[in-house]
C-alpha positions as MATLAB code, in Angstrom:
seq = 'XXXXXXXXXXXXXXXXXXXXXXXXXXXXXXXXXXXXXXXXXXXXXXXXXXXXXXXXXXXXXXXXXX';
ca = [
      94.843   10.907  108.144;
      96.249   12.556  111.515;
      97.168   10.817  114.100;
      94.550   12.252  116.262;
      91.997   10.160  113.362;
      93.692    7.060  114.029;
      90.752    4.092  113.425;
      92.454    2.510  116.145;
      90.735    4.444  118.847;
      87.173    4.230  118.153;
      84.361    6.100  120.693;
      83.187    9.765  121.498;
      84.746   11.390  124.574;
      86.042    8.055  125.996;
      87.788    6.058  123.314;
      89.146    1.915  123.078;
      92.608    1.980  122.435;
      93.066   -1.232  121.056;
      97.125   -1.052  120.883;
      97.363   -0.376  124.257;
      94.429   -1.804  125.690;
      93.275    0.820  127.842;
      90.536    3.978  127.143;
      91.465    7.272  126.522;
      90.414   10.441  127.127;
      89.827   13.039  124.479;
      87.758   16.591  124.699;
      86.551   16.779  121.503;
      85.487   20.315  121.570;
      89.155   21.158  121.611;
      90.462   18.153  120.278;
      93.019   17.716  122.886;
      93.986   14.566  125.054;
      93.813   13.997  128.470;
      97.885   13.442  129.387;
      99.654   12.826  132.644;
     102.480   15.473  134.023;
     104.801   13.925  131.529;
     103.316   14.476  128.730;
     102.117   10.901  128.082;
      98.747   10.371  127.460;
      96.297    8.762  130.193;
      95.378    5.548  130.013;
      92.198    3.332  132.143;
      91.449    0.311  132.615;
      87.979    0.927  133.524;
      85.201    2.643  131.079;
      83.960    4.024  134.603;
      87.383    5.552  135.587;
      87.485    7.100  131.751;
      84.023    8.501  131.732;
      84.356   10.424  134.963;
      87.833   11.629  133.776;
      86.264   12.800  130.468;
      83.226   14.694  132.027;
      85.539   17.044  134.300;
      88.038   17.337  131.051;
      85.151   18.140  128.457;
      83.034   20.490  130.290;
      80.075   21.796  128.767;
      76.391   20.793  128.862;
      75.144   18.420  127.197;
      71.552   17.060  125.696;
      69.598   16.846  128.739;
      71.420   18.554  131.037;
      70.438   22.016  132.921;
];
């Protein structure tokens, strides 16, 4: 199992990572993270924060949407 599989971060779009205790962002039509300049990946405290940070990362519509 990649990394990128890890159990330990469980969700769609916005996942728990329960290591670090924060959510993470991940576009999974690409399959890549949201990171900071660094290279590090983002963390949030806040599901809110995540979700907003995930729909401008993962653009693309979605069921429902026009």
């Amino acid at each position: 199992m990649t990394h990128d599989q890890s159990p330990r971060l469980h969700g769609y779009g916005v996942r728990w990572d329960t290591e670090a205790r924060c959510y993470r962002v991940r576009n999974e039509c690409t399959g890549a993270w949201l990171c900071k300049p660094n290279g590090e990946r983002s963390g949030f405290s806040s599901f809110t924060e995540a979700f907003s940070a995930w729909r401008l990362f993962e653009v693309h519509k979605r069921p429902g949407e026009q």
